[in-house]
C-alpha positions as CSV (number, residue, x, y, z in Angstrom):
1,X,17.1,-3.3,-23.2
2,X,18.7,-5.4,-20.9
3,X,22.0,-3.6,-21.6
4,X,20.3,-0.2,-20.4
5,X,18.9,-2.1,-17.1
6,X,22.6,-3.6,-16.4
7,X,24.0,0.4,-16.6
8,X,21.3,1.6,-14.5
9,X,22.1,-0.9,-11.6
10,X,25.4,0.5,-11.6
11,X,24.1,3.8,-11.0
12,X,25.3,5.5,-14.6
13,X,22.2,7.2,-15.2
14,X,21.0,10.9,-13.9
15,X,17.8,11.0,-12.0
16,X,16.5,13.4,-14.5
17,X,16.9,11.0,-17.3
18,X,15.5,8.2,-14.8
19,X,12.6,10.6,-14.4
20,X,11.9,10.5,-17.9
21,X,11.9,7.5,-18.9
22,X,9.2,6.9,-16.3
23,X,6.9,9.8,-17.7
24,X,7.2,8.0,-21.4
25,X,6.5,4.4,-19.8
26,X,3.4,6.0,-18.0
27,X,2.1,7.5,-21.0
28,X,2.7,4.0,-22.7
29,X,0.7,2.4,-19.8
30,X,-2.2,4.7,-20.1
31,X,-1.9,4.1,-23.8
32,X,-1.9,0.2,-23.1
33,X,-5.2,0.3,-21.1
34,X,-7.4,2.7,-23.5
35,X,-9.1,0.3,-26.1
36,X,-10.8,3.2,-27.8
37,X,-13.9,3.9,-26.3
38,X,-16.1,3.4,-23.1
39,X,-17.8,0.0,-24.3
40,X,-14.6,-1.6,-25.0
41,X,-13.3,0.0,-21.7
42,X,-16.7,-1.4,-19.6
43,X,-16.0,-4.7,-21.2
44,X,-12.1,-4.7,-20.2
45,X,-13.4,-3.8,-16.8
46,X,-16.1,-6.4,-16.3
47,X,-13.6,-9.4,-17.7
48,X,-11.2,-8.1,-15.3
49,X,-13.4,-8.2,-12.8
50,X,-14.6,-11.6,-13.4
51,X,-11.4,-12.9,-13.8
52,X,-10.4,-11.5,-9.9
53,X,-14.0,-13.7,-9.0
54,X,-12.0,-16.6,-10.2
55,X,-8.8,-16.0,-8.2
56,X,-7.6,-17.1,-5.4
57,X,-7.6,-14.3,-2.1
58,X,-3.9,-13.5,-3.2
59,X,-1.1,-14.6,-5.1
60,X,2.8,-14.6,-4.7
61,X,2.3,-13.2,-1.1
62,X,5.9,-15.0,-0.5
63,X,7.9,-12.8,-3.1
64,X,5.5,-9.3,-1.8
65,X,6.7,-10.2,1.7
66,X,9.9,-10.9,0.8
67,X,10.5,-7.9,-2.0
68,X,9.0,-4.7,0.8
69,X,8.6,-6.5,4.3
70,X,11.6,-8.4,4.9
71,X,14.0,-5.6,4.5
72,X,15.5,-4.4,8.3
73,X,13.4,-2.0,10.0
74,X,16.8,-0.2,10.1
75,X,16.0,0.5,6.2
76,X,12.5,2.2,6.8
77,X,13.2,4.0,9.9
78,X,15.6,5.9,7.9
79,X,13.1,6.6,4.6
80,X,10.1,7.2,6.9
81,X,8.7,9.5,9.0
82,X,8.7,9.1,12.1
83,X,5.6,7.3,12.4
84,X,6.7,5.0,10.0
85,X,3.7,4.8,7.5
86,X,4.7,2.7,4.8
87,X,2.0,4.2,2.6
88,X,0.5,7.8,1.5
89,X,0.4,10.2,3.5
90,X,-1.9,13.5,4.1
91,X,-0.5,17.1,2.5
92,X,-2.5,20.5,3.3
93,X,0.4,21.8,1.7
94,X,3.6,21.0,0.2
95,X,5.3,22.7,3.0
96,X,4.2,20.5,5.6
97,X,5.8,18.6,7.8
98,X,6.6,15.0,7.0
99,X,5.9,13.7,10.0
100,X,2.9,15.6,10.5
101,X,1.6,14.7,6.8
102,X,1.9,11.0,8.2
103,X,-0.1,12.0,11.7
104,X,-2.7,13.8,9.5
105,X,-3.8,10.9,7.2
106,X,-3.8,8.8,10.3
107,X,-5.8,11.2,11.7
108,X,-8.0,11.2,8.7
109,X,-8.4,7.5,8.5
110,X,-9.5,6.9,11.8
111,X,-12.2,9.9,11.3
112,X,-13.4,8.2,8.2
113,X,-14.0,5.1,9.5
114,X,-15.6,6.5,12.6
115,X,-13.7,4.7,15.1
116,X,-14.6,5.2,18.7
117,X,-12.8,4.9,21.2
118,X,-13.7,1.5,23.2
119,X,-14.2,0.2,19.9
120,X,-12.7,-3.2,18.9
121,X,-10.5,-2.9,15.7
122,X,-8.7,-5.2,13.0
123,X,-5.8,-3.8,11.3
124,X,-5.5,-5.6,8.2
125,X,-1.8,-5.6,6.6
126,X,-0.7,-3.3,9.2
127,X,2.9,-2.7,8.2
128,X,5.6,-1.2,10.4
129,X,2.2,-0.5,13.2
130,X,1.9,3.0,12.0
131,X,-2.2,3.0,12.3
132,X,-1.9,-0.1,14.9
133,X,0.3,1.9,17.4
134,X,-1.7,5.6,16.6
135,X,-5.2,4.0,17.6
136,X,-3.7,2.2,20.7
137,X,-2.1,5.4,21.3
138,X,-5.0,8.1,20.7
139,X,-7.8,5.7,21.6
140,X,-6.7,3.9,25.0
141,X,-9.9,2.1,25.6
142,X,-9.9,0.8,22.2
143,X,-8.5,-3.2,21.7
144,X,-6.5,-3.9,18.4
145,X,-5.6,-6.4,16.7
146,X,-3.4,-5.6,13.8
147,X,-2.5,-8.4,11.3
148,X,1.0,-8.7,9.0
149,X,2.7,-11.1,6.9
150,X,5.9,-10.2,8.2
151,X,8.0,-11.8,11.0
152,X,10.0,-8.4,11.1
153,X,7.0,-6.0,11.1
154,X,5.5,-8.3,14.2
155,X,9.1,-7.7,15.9
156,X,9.0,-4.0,15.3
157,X,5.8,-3.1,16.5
158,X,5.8,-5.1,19.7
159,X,9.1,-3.4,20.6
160,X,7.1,-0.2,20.0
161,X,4.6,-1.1,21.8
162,X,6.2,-2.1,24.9
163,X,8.4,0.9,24.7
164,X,5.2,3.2,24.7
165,X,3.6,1.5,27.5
166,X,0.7,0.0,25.6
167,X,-1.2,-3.1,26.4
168,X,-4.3,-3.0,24.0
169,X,-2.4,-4.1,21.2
170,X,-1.6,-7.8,20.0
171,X,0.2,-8.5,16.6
172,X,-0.4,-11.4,14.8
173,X,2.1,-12.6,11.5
174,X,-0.3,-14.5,9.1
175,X,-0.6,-15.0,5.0
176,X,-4.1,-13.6,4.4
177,X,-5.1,-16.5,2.2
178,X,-5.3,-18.5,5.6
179,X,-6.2,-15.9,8.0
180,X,-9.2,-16.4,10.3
181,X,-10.5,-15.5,13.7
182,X,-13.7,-16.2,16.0
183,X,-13.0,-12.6,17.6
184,X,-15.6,-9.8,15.8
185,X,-14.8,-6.1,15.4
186,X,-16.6,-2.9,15.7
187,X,-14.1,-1.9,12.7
188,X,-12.1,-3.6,10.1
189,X,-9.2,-1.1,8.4
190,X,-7.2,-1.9,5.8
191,X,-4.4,0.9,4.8
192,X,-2.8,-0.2,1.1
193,X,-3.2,-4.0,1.8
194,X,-5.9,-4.8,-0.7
195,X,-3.8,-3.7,-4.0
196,X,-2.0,-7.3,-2.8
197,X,-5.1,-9.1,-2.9
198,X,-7.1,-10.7,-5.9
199,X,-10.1,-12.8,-5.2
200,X,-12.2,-9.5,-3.2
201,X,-15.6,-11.4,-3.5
202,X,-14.2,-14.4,-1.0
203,X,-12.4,-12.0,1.3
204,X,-15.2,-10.1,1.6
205,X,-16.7,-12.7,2.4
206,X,-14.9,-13.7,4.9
207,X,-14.6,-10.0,6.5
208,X,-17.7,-9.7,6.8
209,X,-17.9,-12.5,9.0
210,X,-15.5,-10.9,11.6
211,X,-17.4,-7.9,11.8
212,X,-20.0,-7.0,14.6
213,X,-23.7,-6.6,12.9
214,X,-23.4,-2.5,12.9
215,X,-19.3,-2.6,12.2
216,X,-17.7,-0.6,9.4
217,X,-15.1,-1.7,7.0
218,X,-12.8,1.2,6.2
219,X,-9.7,1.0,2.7
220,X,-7.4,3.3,1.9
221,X,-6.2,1.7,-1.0
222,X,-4.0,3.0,-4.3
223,X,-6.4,3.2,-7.0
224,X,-6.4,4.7,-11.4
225,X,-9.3,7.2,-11.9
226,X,-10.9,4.5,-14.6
227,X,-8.4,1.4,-15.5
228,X,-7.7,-1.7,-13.1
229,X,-4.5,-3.6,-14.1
230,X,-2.7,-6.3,-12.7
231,X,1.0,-5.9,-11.8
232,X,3.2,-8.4,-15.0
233,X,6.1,-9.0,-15.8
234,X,6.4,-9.1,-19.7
235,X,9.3,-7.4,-20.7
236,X,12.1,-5.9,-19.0
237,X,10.2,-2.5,-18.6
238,X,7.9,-4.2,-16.0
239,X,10.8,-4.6,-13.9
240,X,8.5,-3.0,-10.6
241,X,6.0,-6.2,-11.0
242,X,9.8,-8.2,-11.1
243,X,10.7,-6.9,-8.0
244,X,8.5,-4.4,-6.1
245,X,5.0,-5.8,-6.7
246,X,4.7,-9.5,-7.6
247,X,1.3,-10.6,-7.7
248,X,-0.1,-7.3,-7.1
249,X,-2.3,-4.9,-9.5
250,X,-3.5,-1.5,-9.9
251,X,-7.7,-1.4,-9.3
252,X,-9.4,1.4,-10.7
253,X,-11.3,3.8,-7.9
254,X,-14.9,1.6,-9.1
255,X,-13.5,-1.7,-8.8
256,X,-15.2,-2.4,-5.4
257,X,-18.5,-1.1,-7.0
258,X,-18.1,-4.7,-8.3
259,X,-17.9,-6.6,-5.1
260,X,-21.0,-5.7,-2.8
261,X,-22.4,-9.3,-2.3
262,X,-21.4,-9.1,1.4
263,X,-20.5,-5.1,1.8
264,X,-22.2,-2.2,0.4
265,X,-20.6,1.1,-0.2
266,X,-22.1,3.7,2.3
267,X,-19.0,6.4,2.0
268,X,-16.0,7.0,-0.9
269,X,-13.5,9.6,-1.5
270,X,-10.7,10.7,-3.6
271,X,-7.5,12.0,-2.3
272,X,-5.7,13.5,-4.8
273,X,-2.3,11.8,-6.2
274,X,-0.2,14.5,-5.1
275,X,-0.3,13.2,-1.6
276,X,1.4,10.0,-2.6
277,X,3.8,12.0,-4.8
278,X,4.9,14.4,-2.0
279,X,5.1,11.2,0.7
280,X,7.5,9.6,-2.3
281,X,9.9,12.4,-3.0
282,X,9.7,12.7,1.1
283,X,11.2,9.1,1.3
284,X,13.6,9.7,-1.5
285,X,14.7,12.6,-0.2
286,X,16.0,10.3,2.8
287,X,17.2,7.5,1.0
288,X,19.6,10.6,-0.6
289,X,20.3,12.0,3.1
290,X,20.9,8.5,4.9
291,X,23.1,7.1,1.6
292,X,25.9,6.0,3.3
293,X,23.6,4.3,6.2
294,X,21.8,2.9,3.4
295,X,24.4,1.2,1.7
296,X,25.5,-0.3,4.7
297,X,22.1,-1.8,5.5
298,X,21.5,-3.1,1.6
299,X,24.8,-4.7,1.7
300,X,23.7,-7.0,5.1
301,X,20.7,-7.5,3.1
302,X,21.0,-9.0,-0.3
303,X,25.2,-8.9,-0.5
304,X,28.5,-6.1,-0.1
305,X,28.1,-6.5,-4.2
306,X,24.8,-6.0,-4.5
307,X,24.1,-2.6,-2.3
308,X,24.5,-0.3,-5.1
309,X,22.4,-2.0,-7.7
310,X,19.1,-2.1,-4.4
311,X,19.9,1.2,-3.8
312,X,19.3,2.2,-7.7
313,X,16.1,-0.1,-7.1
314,X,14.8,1.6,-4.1
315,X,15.0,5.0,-5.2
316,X,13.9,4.6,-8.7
317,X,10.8,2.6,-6.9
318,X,10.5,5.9,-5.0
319,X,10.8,8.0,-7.9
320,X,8.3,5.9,-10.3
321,X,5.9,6.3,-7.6
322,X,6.5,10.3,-7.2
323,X,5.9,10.9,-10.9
324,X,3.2,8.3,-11.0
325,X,1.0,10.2,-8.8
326,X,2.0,13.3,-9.6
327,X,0.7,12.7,-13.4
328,X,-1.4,15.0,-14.7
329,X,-1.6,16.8,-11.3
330,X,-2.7,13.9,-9.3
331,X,-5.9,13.8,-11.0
332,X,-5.0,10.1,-13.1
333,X,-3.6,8.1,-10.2
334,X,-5.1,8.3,-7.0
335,X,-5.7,7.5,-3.4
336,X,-9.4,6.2,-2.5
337,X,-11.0,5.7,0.9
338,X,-14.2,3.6,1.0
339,X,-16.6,2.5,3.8
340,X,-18.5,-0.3,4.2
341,X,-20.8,-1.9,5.9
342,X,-22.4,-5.3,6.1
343,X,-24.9,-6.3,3.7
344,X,-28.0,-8.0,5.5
345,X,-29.3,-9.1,2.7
């Protein structure tokens, strides 16, 4: 296997073929997860979830930060849209425009968390500023706080920021197993964040705590219709844990269901996987039209002799996540939005 791996980083194999291979190790996944019937599925499910209960918040936050966040801006701004949403966007159709499938699910999230404008607001894991910069943008009297583990995300968006003229927004680079704050919000949103995190029951907890008595608590969060799943490296097939998602794991769409000590579900929704799958072949599509850019900016990044092999990386990342949620029409891996609010109990 390892010989197969060594030819792909040298870019040997046809993306068709690359394709393929992903479809058969999806199958094997879903394979993997099934133990034969719903009891033995329930009881996978509530080990799992007990085992999470035992974690701590997050694990390996280092290598996540390091393996997505710590690549130059220059990288995303030339996968992206232009409103640089690291995460899935919105499709009414496949014909839309990229940028405007980014605006819409922007658009989307801030309707679904009923966010005000004048309201306070907590981006959690707010990435290149995408949601940060769109509510400081599109609600003025709003105040946000948006909150990354990345030195170079901070930079980014407070160069945005200033170029756009806004002053209601403050960035702040912490590790989420540490973060804390005396200032309470109206709203807490959290845009694909939480598939890093573990230990939900003591963040939760700790949410809930920065969060006015009537606020909401809005995720947008990668999810499988029915199997949660951590993200391992066991073999060399698992090579996206290796390098894309240490630490990380797949919930299933009622994992949260399982967490409601100091939230409680008041609103949930599917978006169907076909939005993630058209946002991937969007950014591969890019990476493909900015190669030479690319190559440049890889090479800065992890070596001149190592651009090609991170360039295979990126776009079979891209392309794993394109047939992932476009499986079975979009129906087995999905997007789900929840909202929460605080339990009184």
């Amino acid at each position: 296997m390892s010989l197969i791996y060594s030819l792909m980083e040298k870019d040997v194999f046809p993306d068709w073929l690359i394709r393929f291979r992903i479809r058969q190790l999806l199958r094997l996944r879903l394979k993997q997860e099934d133990k034969g019937s719903l009891e033995k599925n329930q009881e996978q499910l509530i080990q799992y979830v007990n085992s999470l209960k035992k974690s701590p918040v997050a694990v390996h936050t280092k290598a996540a930060n390091e393996q997505h966040y710590e690549v130059p801006a220059e990288f995303f701004k030339l996968v992206m849209g232009k409103h640089m949403k690291y995460s899935s966007g919105y499709w009414s159709s496949p014909n839309v425009d990229f940028n405007e499938s980014e605006r819409a699910m922007l658009e989307l999230t801030c309707k679904r968390a009923q966010l005000e404008n004048g309201m306070s607001v907590l981006d959690l894991g707010c990435g290149w500023g995408s949601l940060s910069l769109y509510i400081a943008e599109n609600y003025p009297k709003c105040k946000v706080t948006g909150v990354s583990n990345s030195k170079s995300q901070k930079k980014f968006i407070d160069s945005e920021a200033k170029k756009r003229g806004l002053k209601n927004l403050n960035i702040l680079t912490m590790d989420m197993n540490v973060f804390k704050t005396n200032l309470k919000f109206d709203r807490i949103i959290s845009v694909e964040m939480l598939e890093h995190m573990k230990n939900y029951e003591l963040l939760f907890e700790r949410l809930a705590g920065f969060l006015k008595p009537k606020g909401l608590f809005f995720v947008h969060i990668f999810t499988h219709k029915k199997f949660a799943y951590p993200f391992e490296v066991v073999d060399d097939t698992d090579w996206m844990a290796k390098y894309f998602f240490t630490g990380g794991q797949m919930p299933s769409h009622d994992l949260f269901l399982y967490f409601q000590k100091d939230f409680l579900i008041q609103d949930q929704w599917v978006v169907n996987g076909k939005n993630y799958a058209l946002t991937s072949e969007a950014w591969l599509s890019n990476m493909y039209k900015n190669k030479v850019e690319i190559l440049n900016i890889l090479g800065d990044t992890y070596g001149k002799d190592q651009a090609v092999k991170w360039f295979v990386y990126w776009k079979t990342f891209f392309m794993a996540c394109a047939e992932l949620w476009k499986y079975k029409n979009g129906e087995e891996w999905i997007v789900s939005h929840y909202l929460f609010r605080k339990n009184k109990a």
